[in-house]
C-alpha positions as CSV (number, residue, x, y, z in Angstrom):
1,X,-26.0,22.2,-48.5
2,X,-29.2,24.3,-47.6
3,X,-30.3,21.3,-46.0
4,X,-27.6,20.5,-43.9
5,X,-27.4,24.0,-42.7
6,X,-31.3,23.8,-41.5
7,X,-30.5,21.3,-39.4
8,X,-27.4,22.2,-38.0
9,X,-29.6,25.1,-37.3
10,X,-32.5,23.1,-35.7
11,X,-29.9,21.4,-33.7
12,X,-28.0,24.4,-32.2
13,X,-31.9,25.7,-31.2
14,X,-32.5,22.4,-29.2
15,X,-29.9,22.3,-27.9
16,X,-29.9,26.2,-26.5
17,X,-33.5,25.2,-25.1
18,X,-33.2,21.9,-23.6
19,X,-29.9,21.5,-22.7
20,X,-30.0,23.7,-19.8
21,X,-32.8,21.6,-18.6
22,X,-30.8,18.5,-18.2
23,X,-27.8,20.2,-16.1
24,X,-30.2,21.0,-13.2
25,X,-30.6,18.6,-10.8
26,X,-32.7,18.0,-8.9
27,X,-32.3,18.3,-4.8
28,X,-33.6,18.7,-1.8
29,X,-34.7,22.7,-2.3
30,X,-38.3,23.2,-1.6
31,X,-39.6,25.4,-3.8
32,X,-42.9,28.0,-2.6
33,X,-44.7,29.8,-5.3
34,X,-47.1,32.5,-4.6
35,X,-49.3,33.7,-7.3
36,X,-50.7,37.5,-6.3
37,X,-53.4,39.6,-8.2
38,X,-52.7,41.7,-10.9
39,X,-55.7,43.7,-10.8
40,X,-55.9,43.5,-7.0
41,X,-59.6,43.1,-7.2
42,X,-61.4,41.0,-4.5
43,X,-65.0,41.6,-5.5
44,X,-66.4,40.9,-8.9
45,X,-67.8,44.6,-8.9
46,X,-63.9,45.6,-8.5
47,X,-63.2,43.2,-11.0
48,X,-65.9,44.7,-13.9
49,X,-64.8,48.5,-12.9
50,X,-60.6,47.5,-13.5
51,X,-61.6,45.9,-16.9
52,X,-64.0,49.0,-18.0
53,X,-61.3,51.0,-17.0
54,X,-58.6,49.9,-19.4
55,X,-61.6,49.1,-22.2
56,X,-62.3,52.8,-22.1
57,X,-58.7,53.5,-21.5
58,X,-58.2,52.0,-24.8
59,X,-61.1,52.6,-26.4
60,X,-61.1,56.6,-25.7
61,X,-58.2,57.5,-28.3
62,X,-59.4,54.7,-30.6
63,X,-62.7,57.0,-30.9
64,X,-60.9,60.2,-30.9
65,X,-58.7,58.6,-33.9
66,X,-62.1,57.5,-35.6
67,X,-63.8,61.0,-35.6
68,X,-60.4,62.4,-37.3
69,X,-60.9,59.6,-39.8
70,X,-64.8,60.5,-40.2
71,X,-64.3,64.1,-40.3
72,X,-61.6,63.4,-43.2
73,X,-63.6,60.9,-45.4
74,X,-65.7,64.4,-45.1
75,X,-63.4,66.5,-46.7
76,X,-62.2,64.2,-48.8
77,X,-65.8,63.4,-50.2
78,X,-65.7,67.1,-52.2
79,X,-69.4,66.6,-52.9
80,X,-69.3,63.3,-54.3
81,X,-72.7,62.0,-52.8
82,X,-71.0,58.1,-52.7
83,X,-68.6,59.2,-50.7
84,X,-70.6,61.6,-48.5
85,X,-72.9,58.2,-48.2
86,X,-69.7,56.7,-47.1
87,X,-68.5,59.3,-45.0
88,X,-72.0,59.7,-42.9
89,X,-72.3,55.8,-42.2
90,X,-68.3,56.1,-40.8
91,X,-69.3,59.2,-38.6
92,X,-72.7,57.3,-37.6
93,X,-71.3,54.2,-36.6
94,X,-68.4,56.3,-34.4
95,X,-70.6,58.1,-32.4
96,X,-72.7,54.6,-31.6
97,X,-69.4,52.9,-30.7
98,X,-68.4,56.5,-28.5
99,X,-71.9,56.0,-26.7
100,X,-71.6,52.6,-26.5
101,X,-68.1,53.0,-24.5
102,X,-69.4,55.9,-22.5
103,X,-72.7,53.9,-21.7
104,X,-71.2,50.6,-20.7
105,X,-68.7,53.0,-17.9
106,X,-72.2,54.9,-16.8
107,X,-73.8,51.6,-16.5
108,X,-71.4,50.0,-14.3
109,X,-70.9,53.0,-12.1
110,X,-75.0,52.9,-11.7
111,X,-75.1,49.2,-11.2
112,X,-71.8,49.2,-8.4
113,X,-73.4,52.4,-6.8
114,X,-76.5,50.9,-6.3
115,X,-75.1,47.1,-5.4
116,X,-72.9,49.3,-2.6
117,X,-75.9,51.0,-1.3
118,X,-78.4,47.7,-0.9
119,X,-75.2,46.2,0.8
C-alpha cells in the first residue's frame, strides 16, 4: 500500500511540473530577454568595493557576536586555567579575523584611491 501511495505521489509531482510544459505552444511570439546588473558595477574596482561592502556588512555583527562569545568563555572560565587557555585563543583569533575584515576594506579603499588618482 505504502508503495502504491509513493508513486501515486511521484506521479501527481510530475505531472504538476511538466504538464504545464506541454500545453504551451509554441508561436510566432518573439521573445527579448535583457539581463541588467545587480550590483550595477561597470569597473572591476566597483566591482571589489560592492563585494567588500556586503563581506563587512556581514562580517561586522558576525565579530560583534564573537567578542560576546569570547568575553563569556571568560566568565565562564571561573579561574579554570584550561578554560582561560580556551577562552584567550577564542578572543585572539576574534580580533585577527576583526583586523583582518577592517584591513581587507582599508586596503581596497587605498588601492581604488590610488588606481583613481594615476587614472
Amino acid at each position: 500500500m505504502k508503495k502504491i501511495f509513493n508513486k501515486i505521489q511521484y506521479l501527481i509531482i510530475y505531472l504538476m511540473m511538466f504538464l504545464p510544459l506541454g500545453l504551451i505552444r509554441a508561436t510566432d511570439v518573439e521573445i527579448s530577454v535583457e539581463l541588467e546588473n545587480p550590483i550595477e558595477a561597470d569597473t572591476f574596482q566597483e566591482l571589489v568595493e560592492a563585494i567588500l561592502e556586503v563581506v563587512v556588512a556581514i562580517g561586522t555583527p558576525i565579530a560583534i557576536l564573537a567578542i560576546i562569545y569570547s568575553g563569556f568563555l571568560f566568565v565562564s572560565a571561573r579561574g579554570n586555567s584550561e578554560k582561560l587557555v580556551k577562552a584567550r585563543e577564542a578572543f585572539m583569533w576574534t580580533i585577527i579575523g576583526v583586523a583582518i575584515l577592517l584591513g581587507a576594506k582599508l586596503l581596497s579603499t587605498v588601492i581604488s584611491g590610488t588606481i583613481s588618482n594615476l587614472g
